[in-house]
C-alpha positions in Angstrom: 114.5 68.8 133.5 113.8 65.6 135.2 112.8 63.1 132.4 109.8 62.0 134.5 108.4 65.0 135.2 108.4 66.2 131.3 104.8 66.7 130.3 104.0 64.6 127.5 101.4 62.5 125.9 100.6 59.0 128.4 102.6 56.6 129.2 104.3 59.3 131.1 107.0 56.8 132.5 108.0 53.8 130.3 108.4 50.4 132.1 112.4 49.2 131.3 110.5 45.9 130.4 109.7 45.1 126.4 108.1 42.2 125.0 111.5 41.0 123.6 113.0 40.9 127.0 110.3 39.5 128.9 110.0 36.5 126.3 113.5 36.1 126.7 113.2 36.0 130.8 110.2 33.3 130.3 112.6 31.3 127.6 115.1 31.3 130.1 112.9 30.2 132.9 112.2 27.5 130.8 115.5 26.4 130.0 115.8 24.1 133.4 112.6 22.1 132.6 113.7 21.4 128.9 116.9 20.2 130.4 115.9 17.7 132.2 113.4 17.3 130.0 116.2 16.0 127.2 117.6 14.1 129.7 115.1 11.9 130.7 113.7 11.3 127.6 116.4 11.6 124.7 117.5 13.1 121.4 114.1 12.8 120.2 112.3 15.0 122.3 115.4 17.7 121.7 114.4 17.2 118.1 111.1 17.6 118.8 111.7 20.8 120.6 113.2 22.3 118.1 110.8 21.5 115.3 108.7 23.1 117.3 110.4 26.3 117.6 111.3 26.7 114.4 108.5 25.8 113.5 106.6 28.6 115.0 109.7 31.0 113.7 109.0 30.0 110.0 105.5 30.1 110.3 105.4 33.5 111.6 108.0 34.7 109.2 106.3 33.5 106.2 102.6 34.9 107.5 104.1 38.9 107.4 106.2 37.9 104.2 102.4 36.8 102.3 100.5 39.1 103.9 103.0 42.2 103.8 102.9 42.8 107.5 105.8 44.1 109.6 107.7 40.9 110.2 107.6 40.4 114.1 109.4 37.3 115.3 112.4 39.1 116.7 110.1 40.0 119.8 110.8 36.3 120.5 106.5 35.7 121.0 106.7 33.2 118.5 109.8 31.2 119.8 108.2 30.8 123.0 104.6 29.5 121.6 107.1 27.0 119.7 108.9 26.0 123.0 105.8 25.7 124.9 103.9 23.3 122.5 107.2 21.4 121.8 107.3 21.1 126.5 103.6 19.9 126.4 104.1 17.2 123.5 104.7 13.2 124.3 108.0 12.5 123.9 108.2 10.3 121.4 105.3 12.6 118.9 106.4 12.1 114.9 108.3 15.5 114.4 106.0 16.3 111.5 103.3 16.3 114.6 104.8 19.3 116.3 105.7 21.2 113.3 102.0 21.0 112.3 101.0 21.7 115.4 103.4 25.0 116.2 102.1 25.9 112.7 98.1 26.1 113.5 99.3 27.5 117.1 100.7 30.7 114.9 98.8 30.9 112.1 95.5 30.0 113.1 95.6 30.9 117.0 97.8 34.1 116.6 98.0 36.0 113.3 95.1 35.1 111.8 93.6 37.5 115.0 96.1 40.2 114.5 98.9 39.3 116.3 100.4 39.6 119.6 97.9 41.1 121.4 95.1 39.5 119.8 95.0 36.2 120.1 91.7 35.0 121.9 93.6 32.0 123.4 97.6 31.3 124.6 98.6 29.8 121.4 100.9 26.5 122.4 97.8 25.7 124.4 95.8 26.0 121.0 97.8 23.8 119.0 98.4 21.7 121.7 94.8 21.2 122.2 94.2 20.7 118.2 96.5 17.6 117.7 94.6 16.5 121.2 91.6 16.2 119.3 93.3 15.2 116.0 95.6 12.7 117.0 93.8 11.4 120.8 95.8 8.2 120.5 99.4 9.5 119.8 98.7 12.5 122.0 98.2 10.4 125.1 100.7 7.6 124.4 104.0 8.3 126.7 105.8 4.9 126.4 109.2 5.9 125.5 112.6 3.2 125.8 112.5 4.2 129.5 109.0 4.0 130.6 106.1 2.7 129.8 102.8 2.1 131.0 100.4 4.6 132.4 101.4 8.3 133.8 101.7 9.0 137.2 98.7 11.4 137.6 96.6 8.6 135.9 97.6 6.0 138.4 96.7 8.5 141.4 93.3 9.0 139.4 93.4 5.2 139.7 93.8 5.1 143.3 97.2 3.2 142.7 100.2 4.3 144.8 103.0 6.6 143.1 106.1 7.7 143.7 105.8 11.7 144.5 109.5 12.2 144.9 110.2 11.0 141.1 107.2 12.9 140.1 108.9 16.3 142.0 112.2 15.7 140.5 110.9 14.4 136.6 112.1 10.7 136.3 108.7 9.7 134.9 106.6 9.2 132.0 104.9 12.6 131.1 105.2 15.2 128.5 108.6 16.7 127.9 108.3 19.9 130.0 105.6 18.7 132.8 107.7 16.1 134.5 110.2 17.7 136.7 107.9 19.6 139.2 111.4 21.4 140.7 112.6 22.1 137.7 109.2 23.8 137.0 109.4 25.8 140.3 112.6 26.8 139.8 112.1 28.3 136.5 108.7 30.0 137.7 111.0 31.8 140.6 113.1 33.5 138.1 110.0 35.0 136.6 108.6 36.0 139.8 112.5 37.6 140.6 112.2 39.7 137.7 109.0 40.7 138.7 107.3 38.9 135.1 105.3 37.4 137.1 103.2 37.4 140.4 101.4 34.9 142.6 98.0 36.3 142.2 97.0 33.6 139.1 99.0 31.0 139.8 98.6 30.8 143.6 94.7 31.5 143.1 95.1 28.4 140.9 96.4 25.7 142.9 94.9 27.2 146.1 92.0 26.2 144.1 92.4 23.1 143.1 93.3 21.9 146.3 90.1 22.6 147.9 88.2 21.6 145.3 89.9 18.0 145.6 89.4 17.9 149.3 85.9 18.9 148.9 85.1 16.7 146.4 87.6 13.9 145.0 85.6 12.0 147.9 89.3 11.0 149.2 89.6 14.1 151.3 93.0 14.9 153.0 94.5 12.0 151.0 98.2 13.3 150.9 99.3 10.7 148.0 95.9 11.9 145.9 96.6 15.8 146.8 101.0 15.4 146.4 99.9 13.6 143.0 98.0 16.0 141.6 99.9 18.9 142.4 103.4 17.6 141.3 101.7 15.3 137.9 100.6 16.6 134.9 101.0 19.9 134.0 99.6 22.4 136.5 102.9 23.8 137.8 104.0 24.0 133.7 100.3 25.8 133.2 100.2 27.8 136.4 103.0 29.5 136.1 104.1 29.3 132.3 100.6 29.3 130.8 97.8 30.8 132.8 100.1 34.2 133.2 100.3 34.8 129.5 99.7 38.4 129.3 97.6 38.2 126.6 94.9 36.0 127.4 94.8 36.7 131.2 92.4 39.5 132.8 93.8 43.0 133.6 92.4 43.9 136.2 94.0 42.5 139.7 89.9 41.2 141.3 89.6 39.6 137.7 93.3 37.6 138.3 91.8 36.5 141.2 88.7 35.5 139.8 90.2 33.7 136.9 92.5 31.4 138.8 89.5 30.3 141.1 87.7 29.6 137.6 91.2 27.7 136.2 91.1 25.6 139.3 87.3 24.6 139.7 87.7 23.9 136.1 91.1 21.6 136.3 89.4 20.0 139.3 86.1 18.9 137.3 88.2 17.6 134.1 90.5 15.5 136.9 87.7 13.9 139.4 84.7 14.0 137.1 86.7 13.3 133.4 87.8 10.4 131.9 91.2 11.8 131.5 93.1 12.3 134.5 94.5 15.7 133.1 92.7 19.1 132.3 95.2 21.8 132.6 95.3 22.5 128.8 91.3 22.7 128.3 90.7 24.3 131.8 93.3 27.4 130.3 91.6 27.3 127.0 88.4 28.0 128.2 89.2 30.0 130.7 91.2 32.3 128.5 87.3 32.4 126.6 86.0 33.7 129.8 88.7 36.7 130.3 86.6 39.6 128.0 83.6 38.8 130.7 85.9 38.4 134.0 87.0 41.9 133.1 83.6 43.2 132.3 82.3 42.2 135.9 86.1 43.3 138.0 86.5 46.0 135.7 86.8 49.5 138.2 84.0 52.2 137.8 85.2 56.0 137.7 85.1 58.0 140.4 81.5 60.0 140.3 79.8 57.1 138.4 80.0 54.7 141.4 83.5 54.4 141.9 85.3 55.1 144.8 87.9 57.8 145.1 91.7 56.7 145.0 
């Protein structure tokens, strides 16, 4: 008999796709922006990395060890929370910072809500946004032995000219992970390849933004303002990377829609009406807050209760 046409209890097919490989497809897609990265900005920020993913490995380990659960980090979950905080940390953050930090992301953000699966909120995002508001100073300092001075999104917020082709290719001041906007790209391709990821939330996203900036940054089709925005910071590492997380997006395909609209009007506020010339971390954060009432209001009817029929 045809093994998809055995009856059987649902799931009656079973995707090829587990959690193990698809963290290890988003790891890989990852690898290209850590690269470069280490390369612009040292041995420290390799260190740093990998504080950061161990880190996360230990932490998770010794949660199910204390609290006798099934021990989980070979689905690689927790290696990835650890690379993605260590990506969206300044290079030159004490190491004790982003241990701490990849530390709360899993204990506090993750297992302490069950698990994968559970988690209210991506976890990097949640321990990158704790040492934000714990340690505001070191957190926004990116002087490093090569640069120095202000990012490049803050002097576009400034009105000051930029250079958008070193901001596209990563030789500037910047987190470890955010700076290279084509290594970024590249990395989200793969994904979209092996079919981890679509357009719909990350498209929605920056569509977003973009309109919300011409509409309202009072610059309108400033090409330097719109280029700057689009290639600084980290709105391709969150588009693509973050906002996607399967965990803390919607499920529903209307409610994907609807929560990169909210990710972008949300980025766009923090950038022309904040103080900080960021947002992308707070903007997921509290949209990943709004997911349990996107899906409420997208959420399909049946068929004979107001639905439409299939």
């Amino acid at each position: 008999m045809n093994e998809k046409s055995r009856v059987s209890s649902n799931p009656h097919i079973r995707a090829g796709a587990t959690t193990q490989t698809i963290m290890l497809a988003v790891i890989l897609a990852l690898l290209p922006t850590t690269a470069v990265g280490i390369y612009n900005f040292g041995k420290h920020a390799l260190f740093l990395v990998i504080v950061c993913v161990l880190s996360a490995v230990i932490a998770e380990l010794c949660f199910c060890l204390i609290v006798k659960k099934k021990i989980t980090v070979s689905d690689g979950s927790a290696a990835l929370t650890g690379l993605l905080l260590g990506l969206n940390l300044p290079p030159r953050a004490p190491l004790w910072m982003g241990a701490l930090g990849a530390v709360f992301a899993i204990v506090v953000v993750k297992m302490l809500f069950g698990g994968l699966g559970q988690n209210f909120m991506n976890p990097a995002l949640g321990g990158r946004c704790f040492l934000m508001l714990s340690f505001t100073r070191i957190m926004t300092d990116f002087t490093t032995d090569t640069y120095s001075g202000a990012t490049p999104l803050a002097l576009v917020k400034a009105g000051e000219k930029t250079d958008i082709y070193k901001m596209v290719m990563g030789t500037t001041a910047g987190t470890i992970g955010e700076t290279s906007m084509i290594a970024i790209v590249a990395g989200a391709c793969l994904l979209l390849l092996l079919g981890v990821i679509d357009l719909r939330i990350p498209g929605t996203y920056i569509a977003t933004l973009v309109v919300f900036l011409l509409l309202f940054s009072g610059r309108g089709a400033d090409y330097d303002y719109i280029a700057g925005n689009l290639a600084g910071g980290g709105l391709m590492l969150g588009a693509f990377f973050m906002a996607t997380d399967y965990v803390t997006r919607p499920i529903t395909k209307k409610g994907q829609y609807l929560y990169g609209i909210l990710l972008g009007i949300l980025t766009g506020i923090f950038r022309v009406f904040g103080q900080s010339s960021e947002g992308v971390s707070y903007a997921i954060v509290l949209g990943n807050l709004c997911v349990p009432l996107i899906e409420k209001i997208t959420w399909p009817k049946p068929f004979g209760k107001g639905g439409e029929r299939a």
